[in-house]
MOPAC internal coordinates of N, CA, C and O (Angstrom, degrees):
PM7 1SCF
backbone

  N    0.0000 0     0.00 0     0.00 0    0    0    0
  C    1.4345 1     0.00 0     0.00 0    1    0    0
  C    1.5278 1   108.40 1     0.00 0    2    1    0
  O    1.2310 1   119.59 1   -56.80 1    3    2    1
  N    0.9323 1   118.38 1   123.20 1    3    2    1
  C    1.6597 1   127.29 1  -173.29 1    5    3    2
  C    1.5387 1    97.98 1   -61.78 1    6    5    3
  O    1.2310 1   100.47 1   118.22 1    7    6    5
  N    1.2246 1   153.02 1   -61.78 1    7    6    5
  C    1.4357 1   128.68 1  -174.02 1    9    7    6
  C    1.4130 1   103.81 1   -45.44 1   10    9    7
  O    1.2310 1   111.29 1   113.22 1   11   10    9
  N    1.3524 1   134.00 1   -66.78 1   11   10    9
  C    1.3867 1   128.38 1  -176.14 1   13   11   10
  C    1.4972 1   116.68 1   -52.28 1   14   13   11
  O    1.2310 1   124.51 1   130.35 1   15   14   13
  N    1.2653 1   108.96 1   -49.65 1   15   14   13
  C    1.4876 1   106.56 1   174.37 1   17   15   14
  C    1.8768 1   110.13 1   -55.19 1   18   17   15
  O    1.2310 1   113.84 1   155.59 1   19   18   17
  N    1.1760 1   129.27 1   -24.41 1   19   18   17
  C    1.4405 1   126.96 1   173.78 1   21   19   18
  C    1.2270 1   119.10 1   -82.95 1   22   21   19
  O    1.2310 1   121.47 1   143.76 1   23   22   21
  N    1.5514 1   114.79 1   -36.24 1   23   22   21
  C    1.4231 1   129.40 1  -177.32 1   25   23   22
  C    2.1814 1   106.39 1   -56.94 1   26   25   23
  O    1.2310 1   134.77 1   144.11 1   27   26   25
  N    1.7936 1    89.03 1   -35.89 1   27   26   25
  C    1.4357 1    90.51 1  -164.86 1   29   27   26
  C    1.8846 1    88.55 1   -81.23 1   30   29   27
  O    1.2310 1   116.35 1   129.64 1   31   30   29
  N    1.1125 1   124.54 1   -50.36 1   31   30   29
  C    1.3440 1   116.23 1  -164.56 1   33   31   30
  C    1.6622 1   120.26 1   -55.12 1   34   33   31
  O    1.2310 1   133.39 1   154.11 1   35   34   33
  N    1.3562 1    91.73 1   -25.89 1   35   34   33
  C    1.8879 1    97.42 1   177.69 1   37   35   34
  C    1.5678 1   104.20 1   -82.83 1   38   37   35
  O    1.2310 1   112.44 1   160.33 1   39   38   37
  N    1.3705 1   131.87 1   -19.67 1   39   38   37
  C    1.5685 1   128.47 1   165.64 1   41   39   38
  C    1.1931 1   106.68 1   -65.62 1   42   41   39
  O    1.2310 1   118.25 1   135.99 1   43   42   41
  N    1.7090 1   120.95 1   -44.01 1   43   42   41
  C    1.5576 1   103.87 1  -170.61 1   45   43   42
  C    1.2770 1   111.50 1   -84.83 1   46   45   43
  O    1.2310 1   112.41 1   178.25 1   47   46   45
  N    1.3647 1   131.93 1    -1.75 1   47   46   45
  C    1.2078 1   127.83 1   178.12 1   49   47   46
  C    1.5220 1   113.46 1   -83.72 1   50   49   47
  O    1.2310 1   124.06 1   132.04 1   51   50   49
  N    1.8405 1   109.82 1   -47.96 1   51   50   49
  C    1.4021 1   119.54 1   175.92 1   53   51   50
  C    1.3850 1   121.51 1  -130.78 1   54   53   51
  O    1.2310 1   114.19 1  -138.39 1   55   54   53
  N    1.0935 1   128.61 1    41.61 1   55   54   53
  C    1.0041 1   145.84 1  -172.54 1   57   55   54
  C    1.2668 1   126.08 1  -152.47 1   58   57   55
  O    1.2310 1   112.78 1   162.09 1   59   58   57
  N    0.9633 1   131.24 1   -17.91 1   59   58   57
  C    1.7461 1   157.72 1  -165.88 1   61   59   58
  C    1.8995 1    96.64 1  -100.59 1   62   61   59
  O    1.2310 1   121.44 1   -90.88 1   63   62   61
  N    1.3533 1   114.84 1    89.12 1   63   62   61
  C    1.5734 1    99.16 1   156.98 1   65   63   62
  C    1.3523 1   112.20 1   -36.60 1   66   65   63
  O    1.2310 1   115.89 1   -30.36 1   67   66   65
  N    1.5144 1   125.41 1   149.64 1   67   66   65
  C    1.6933 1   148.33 1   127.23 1   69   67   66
  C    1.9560 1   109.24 1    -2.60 1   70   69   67
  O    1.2310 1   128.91 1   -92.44 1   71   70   69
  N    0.8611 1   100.45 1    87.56 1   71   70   69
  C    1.9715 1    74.87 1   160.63 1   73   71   70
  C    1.2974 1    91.18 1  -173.66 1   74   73   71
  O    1.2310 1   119.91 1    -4.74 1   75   74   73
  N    1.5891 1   117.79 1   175.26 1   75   74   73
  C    1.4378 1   136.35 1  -174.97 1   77   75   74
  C    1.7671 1    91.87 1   -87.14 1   78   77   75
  O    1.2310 1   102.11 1   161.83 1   79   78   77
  N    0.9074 1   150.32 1   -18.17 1   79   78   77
  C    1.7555 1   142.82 1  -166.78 1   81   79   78
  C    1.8258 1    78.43 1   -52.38 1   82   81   79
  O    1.2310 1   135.52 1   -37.30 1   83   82   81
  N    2.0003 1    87.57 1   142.70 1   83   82   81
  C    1.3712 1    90.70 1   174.28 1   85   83   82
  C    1.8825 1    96.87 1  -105.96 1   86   85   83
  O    1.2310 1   121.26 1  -171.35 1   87   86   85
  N    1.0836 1   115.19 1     8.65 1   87   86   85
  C    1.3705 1   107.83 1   176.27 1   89   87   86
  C    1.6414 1   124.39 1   -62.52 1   90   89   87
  O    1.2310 1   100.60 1    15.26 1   91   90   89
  N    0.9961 1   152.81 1  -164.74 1   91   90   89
  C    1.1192 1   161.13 1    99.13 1   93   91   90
  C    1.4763 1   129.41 1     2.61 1   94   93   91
  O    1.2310 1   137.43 1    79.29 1   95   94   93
  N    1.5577 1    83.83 1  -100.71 1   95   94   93
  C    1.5827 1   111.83 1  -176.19 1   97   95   94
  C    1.8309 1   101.45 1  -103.19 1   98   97   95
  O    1.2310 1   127.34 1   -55.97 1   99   98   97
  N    1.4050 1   103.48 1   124.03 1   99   98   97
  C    1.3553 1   124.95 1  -175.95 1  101   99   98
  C    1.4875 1   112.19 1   -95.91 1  102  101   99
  O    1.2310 1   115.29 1    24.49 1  103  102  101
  N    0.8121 1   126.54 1  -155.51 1  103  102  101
  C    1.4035 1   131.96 1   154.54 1  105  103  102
  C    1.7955 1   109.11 1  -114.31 1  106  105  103
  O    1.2310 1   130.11 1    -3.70 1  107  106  105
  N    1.1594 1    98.11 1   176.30 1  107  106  105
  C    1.8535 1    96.53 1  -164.37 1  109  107  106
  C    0.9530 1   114.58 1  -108.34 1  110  109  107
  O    1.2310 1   121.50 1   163.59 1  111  110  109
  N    1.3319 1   114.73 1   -16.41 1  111  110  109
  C    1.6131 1   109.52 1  -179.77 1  113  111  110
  C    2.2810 1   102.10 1  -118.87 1  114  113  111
  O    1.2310 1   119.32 1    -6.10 1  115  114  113
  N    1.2913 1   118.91 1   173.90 1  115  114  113
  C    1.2591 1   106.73 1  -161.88 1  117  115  114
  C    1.5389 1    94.58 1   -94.99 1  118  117  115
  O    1.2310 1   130.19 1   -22.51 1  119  118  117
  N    1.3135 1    97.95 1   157.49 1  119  118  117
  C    1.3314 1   152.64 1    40.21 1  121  119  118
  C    1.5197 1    87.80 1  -116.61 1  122  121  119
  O    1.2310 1   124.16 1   -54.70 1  123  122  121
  N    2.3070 1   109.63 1   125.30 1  123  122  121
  C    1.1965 1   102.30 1  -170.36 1  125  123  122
  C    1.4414 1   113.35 1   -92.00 1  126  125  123
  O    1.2310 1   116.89 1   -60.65 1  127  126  125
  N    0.8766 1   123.52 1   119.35 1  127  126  125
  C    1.5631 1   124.04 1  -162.96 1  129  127  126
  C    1.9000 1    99.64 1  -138.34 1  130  129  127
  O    1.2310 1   121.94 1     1.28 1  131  130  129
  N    1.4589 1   113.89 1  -178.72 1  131  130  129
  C    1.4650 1   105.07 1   159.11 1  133  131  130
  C    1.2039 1   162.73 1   -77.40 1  134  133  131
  O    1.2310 1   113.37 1   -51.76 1  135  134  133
  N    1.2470 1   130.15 1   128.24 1  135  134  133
  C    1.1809 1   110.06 1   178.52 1  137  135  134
  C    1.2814 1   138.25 1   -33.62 1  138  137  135
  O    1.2310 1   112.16 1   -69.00 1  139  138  137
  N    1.4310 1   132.39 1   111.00 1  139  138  137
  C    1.0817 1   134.65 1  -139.30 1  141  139  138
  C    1.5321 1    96.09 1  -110.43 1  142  141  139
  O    1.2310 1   122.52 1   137.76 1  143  142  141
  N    1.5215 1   112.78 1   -42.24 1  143  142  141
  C    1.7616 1   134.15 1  -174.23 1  145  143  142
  C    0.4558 1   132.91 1   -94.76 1  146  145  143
  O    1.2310 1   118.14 1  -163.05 1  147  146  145
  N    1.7668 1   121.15 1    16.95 1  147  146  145
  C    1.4874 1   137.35 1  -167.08 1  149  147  146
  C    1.5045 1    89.34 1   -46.93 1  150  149  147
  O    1.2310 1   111.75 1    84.92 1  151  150  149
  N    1.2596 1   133.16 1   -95.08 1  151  150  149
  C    1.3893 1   141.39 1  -177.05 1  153  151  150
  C    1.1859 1   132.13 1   -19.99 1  154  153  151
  O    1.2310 1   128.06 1   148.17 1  155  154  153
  N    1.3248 1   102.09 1   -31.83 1  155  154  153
  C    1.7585 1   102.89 1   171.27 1  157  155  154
  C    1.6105 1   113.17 1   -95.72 1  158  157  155
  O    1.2310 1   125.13 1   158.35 1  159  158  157
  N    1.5960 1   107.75 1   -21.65 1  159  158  157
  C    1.7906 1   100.22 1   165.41 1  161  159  158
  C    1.5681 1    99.50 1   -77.51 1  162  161  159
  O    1.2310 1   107.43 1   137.97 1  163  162  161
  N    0.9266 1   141.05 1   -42.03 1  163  162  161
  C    1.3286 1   125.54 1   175.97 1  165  163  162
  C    1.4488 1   126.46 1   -33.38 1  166  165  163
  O    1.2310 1   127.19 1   133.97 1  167  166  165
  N    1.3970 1   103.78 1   -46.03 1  167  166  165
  C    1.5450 1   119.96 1  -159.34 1  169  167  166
  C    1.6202 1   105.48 1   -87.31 1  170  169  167
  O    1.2310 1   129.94 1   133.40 1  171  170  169
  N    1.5529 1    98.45 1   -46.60 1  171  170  169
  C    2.0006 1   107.11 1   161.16 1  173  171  170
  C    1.5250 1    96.76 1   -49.90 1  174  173  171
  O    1.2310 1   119.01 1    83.51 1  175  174  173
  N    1.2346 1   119.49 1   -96.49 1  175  174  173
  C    1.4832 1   106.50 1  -160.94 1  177  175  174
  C    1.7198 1   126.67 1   -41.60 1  178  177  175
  O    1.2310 1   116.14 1   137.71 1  179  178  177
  N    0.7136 1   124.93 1   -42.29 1  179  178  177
  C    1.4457 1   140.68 1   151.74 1  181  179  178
  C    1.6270 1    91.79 1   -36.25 1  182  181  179
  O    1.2310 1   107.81 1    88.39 1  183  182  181
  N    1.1276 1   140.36 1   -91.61 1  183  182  181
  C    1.4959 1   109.69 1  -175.71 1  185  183  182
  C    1.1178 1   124.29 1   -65.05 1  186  185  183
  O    1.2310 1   122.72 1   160.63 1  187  186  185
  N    0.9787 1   112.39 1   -19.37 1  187  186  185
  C    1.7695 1   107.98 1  -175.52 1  189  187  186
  C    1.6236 1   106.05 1   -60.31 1  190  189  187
  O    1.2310 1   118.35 1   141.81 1  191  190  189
  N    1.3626 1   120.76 1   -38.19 1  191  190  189
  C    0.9359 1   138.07 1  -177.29 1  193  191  190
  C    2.1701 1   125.21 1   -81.43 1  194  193  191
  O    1.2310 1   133.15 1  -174.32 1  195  194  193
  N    1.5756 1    92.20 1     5.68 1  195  194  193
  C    1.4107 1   110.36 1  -165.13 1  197  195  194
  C    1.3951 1   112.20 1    59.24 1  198  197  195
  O    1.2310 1   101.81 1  -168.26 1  199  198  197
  N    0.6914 1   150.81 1    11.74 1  199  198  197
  C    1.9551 1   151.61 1  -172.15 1  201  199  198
  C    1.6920 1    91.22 1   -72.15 1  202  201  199
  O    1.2310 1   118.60 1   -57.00 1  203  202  201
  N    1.4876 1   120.27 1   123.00 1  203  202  201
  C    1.4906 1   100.94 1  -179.64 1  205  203  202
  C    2.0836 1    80.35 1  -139.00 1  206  205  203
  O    1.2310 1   127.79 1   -88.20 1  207  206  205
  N    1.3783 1   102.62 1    91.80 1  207  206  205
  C    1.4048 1   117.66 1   164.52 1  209  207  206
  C    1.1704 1   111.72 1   -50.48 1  210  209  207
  O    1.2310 1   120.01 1   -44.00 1  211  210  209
  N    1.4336 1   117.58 1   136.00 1  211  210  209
  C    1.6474 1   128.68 1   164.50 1  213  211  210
  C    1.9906 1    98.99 1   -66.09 1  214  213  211
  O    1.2310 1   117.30 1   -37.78 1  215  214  213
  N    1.1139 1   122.74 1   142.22 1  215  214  213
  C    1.3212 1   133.26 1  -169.94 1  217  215  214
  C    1.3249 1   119.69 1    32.57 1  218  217  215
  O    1.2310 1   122.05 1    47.99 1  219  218  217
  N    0.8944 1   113.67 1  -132.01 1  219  218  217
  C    1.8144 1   110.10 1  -168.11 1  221  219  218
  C    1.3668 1   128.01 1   -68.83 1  222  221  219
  O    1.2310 1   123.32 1   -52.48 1  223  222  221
  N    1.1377 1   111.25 1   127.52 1  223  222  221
  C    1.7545 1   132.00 1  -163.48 1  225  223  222
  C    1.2650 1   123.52 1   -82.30 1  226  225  223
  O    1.2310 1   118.32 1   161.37 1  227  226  225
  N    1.7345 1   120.81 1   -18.63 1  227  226  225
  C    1.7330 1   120.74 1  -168.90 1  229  227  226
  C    1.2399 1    92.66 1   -71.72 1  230  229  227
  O    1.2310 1   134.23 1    22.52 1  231  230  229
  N    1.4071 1    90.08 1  -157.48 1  231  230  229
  C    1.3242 1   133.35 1  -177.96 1  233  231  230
  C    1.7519 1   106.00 1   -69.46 1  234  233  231
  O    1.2310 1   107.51 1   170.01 1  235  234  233
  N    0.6836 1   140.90 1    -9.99 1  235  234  233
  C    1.3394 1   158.72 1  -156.76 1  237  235  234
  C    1.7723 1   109.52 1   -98.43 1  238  237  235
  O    1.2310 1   123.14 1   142.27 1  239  238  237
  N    1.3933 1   111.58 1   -37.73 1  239  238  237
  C    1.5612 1   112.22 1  -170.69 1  241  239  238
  C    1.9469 1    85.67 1   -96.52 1  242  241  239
  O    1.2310 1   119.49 1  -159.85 1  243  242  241
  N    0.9418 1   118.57 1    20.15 1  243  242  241
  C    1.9473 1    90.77 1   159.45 1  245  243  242
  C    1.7780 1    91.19 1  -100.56 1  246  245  243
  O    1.2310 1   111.79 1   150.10 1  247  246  245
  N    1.7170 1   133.08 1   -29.90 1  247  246  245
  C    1.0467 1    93.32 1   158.48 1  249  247  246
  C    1.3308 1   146.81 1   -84.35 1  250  249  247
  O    1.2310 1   116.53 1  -171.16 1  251  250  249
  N    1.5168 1   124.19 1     8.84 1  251  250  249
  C    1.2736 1   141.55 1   126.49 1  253  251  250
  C    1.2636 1   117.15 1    -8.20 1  254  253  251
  O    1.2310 1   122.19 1    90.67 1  255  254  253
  N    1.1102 1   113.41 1   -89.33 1  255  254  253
  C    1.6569 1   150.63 1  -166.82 1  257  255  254
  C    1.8774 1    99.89 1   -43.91 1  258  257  255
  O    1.2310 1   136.82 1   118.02 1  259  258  257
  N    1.8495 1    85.03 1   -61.98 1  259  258  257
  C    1.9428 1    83.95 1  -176.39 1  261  259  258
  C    1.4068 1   115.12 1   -63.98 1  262  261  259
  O    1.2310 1   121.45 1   136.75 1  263  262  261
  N    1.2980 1   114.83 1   -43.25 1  263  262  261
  C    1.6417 1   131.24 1  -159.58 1  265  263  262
  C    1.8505 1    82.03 1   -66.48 1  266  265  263
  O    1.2310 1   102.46 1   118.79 1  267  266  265
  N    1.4883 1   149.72 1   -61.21 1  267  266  265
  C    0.7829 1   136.83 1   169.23 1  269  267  266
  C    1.6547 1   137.17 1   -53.16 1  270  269  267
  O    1.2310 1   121.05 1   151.59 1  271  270  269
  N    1.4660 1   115.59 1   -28.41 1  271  270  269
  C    1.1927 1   124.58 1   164.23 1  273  271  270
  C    2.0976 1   101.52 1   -57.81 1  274  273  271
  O    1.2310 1   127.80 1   109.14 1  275  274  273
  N    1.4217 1   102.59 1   -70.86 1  275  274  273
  C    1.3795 1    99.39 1  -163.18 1  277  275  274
  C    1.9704 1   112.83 1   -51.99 1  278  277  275
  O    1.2310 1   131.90 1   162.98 1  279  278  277
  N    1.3322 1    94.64 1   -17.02 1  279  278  277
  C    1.7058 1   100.10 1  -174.72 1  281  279  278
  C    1.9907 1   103.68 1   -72.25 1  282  281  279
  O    1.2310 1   124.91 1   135.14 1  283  282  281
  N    1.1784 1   108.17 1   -44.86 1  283  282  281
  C    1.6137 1   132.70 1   178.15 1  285  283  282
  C    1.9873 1    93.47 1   -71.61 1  286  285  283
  O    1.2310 1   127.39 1   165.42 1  287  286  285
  N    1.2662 1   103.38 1   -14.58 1  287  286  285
  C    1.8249 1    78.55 1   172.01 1  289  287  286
  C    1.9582 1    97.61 1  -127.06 1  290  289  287
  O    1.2310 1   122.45 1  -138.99 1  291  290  289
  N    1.6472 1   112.91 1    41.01 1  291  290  289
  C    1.4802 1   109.40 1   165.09 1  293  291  290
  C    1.6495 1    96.93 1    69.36 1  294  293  291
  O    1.2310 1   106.03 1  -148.15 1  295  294  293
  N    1.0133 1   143.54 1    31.85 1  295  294  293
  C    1.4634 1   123.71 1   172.50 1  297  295  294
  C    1.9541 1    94.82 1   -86.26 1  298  297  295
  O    1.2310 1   127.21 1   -28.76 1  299  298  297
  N    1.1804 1   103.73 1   151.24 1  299  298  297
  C    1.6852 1   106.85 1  -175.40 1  301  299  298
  C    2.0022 1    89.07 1   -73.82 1  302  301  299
  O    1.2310 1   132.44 1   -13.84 1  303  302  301
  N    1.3404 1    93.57 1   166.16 1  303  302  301
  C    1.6948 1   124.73 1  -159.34 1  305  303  302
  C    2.1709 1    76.86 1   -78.10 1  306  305  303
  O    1.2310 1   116.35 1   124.46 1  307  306  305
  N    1.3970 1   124.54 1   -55.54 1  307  306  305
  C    1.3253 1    95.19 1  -169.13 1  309  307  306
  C    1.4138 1   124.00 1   -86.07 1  310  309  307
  O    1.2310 1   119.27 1   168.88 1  311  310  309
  N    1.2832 1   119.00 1   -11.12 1  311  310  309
  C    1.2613 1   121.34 1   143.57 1  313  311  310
  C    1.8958 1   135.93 1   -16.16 1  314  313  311
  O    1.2310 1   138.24 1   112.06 1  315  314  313
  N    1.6308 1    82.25 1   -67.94 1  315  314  313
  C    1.3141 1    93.52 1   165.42 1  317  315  314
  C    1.6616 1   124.41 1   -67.73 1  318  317  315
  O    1.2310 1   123.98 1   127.56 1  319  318  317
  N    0.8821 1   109.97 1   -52.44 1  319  318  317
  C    1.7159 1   127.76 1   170.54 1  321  319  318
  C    1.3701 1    89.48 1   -39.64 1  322  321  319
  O    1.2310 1   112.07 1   105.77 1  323  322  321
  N    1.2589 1   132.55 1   -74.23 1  323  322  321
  C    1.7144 1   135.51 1  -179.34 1  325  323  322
  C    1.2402 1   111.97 1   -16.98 1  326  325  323
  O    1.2310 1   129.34 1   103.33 1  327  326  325
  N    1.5217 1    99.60 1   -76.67 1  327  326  325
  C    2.1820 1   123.73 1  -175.67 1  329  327  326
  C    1.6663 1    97.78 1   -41.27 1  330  329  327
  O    1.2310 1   123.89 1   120.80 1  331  330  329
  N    1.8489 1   110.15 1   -59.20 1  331  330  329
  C    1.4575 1    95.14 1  -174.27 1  333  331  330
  C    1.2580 1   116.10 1   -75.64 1  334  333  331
  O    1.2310 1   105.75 1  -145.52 1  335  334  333
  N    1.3089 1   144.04 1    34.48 1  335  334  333
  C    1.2204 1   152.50 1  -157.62 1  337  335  334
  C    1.3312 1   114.69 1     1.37 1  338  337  335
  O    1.2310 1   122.17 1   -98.81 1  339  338  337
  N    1.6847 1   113.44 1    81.19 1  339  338  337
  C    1.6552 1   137.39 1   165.82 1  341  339  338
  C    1.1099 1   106.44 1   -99.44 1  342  341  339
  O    1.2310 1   118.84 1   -28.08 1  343  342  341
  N    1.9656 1   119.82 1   151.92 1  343  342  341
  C    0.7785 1   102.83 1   169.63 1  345  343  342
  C    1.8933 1   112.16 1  -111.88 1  346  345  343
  O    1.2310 1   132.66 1  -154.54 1  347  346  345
  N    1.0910 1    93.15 1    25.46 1  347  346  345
  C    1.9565 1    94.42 1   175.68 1  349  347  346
  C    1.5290 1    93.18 1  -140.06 1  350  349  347
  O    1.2310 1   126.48 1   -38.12 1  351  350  349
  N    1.2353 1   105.14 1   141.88 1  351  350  349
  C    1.7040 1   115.91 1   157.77 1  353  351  350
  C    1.8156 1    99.74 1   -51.93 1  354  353  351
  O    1.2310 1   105.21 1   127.20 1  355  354  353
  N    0.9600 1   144.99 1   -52.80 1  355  354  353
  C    1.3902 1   126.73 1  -164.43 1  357  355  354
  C    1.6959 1   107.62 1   -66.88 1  358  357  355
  O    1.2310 1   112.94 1   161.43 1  359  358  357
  N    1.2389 1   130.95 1   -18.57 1  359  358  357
  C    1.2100 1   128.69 1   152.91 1  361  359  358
  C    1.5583 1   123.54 1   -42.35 1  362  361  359
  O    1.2310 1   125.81 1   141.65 1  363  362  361
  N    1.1507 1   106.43 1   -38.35 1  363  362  361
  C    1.6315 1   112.67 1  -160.18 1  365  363  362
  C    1.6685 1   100.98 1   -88.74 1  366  365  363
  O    1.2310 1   122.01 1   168.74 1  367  366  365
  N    1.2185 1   113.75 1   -11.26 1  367  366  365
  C    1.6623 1   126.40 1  -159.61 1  369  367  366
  C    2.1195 1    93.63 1   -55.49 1  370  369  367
  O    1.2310 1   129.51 1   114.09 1  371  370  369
  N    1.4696 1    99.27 1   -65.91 1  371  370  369
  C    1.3292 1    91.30 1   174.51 1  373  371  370
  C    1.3505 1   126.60 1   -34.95 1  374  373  371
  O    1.2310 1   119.45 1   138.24 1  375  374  373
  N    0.6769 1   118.66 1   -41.76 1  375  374  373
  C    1.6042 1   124.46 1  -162.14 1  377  375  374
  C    1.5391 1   107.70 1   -64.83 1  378  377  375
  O    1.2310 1   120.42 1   126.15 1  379  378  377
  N    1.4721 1   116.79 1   -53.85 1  379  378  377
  C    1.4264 1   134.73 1   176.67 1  381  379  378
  C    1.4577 1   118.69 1   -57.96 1  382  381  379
  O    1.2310 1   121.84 1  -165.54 1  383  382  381
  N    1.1239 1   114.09 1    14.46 1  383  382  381
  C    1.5619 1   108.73 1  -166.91 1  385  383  382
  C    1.4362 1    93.25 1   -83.64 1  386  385  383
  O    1.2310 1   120.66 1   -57.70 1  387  386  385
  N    1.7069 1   116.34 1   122.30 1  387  386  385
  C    1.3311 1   139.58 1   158.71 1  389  387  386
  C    1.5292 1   122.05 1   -21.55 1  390  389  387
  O    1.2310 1   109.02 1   -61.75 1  391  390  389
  N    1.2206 1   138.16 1   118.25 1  391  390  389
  C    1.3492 1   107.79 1  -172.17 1  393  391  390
  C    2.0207 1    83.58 1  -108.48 1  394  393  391
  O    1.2310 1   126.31 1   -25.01 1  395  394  393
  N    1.7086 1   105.47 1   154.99 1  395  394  393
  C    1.4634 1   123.13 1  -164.89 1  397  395  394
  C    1.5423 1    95.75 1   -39.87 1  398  397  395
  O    1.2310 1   105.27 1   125.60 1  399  398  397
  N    1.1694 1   144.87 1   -54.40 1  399  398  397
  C    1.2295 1   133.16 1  -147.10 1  401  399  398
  C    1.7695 1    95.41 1   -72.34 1  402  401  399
  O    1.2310 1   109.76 1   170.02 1  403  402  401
  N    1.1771 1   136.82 1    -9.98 1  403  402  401
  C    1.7092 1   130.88 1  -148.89 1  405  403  402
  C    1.8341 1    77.25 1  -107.01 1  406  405  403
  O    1.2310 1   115.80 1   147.44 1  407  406  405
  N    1.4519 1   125.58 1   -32.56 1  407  406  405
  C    1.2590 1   127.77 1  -140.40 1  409  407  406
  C    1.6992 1    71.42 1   -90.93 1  410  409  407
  O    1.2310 1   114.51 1   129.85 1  411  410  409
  N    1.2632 1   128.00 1   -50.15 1  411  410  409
  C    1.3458 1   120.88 1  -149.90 1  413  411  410
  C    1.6142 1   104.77 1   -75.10 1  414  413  411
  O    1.2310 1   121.31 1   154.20 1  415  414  413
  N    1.5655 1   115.10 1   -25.80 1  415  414  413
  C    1.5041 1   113.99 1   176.43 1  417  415  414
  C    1.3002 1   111.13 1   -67.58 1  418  417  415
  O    1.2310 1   121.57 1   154.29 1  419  418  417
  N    1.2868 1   114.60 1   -25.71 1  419  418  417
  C    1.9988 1    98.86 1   175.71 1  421  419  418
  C    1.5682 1   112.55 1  -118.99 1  422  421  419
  O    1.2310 1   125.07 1  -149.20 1  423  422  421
  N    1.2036 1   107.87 1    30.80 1  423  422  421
  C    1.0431 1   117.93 1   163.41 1  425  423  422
  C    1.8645 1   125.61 1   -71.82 1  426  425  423
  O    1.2310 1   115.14 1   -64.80 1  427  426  425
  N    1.2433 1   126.83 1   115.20 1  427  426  425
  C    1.1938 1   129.10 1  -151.22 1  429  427  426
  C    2.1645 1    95.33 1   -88.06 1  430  429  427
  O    1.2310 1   127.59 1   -12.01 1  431  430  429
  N    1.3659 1   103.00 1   167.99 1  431  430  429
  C    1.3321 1   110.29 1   174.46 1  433  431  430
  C    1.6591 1   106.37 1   -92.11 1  434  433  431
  O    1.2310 1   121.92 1   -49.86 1  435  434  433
  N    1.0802 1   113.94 1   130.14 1  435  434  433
  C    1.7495 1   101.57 1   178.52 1  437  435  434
  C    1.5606 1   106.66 1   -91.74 1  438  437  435
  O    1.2310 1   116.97 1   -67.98 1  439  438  437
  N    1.1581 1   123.38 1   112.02 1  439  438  437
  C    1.5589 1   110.03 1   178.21 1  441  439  438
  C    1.7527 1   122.80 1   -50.60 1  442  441  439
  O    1.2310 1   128.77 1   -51.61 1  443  442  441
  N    1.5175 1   100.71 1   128.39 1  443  442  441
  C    2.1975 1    87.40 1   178.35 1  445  443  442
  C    1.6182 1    98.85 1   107.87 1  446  445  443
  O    1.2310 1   112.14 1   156.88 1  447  446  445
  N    1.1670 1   132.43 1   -23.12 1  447  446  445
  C    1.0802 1   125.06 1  -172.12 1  449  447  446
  C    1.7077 1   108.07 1   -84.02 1  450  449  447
  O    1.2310 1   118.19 1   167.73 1  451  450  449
  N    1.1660 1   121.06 1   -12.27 1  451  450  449
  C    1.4088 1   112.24 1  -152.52 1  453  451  450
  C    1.4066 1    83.66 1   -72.33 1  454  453  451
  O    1.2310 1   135.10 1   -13.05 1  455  454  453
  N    2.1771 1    88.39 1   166.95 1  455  454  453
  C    1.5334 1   106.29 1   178.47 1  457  455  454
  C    1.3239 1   122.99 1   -85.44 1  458  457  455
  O    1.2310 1   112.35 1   -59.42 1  459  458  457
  N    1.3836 1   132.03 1   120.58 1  459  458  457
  C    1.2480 1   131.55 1   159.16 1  461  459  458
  C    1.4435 1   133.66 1   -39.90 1  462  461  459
  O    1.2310 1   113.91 1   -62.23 1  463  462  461
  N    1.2853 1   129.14 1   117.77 1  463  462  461
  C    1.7308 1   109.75 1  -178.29 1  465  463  462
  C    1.5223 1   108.73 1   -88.61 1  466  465  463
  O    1.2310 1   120.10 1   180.00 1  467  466  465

């Protein structure tokens, strides 16, 4: 996605300390090497911030979050698989899992079922 793809190119240009790490994202202060804690700053800020996610807490549920946003706005199933860069649609399957409220909007009325008082 071109905002992200720009967001990352202006870090490595001015934002990115100097160093041989072939990663990405470094850490900011020296010795610049990798992020090692991605997962556990995730999970601190995430509480620090009260956010108390249904199942898993890293770094991992913002691609959760998107892969489900773009599914809730019609993007096709390999589309998405693409963005998270998979290389089979059955990779991406996790990601799409419905959360109850999406299940309850197309959820049909069954005639006969209602409750009696």
């Amino acid at each position: 996605m071109e905002p992200v793809g720009e967001a990352i190119l202006t870090y490595l240009r001015t934002g990115r300390p100097a160093t041989d790490a072939r990663e990405i994202f470094i850490r900011t202060r020296a010795p610049y090497r990798k992020l090692d804690k991605l997962y556990s700053l995730v999970r601190r800020r995430l509480r620090d911030a009260g956010v108390k996610p249904l199942g898993k807490c890293g770094s991992h549920i913002f691609r959760h979050a998107r892969a489900t946003e773009l599914l809730r706005a019609a993007v096709p199933k390999k589309v998405i698989g693409d963005l998270l860069g998979h290389r089979s649609t059955g990779s991406t399957d996790p990601y799409l899992k419905l959360a109850t409220e999406d299940l309850r909007a197309v959820a049909l009325d069954v005639p006969g079922t209602e409750v009696l008082a």
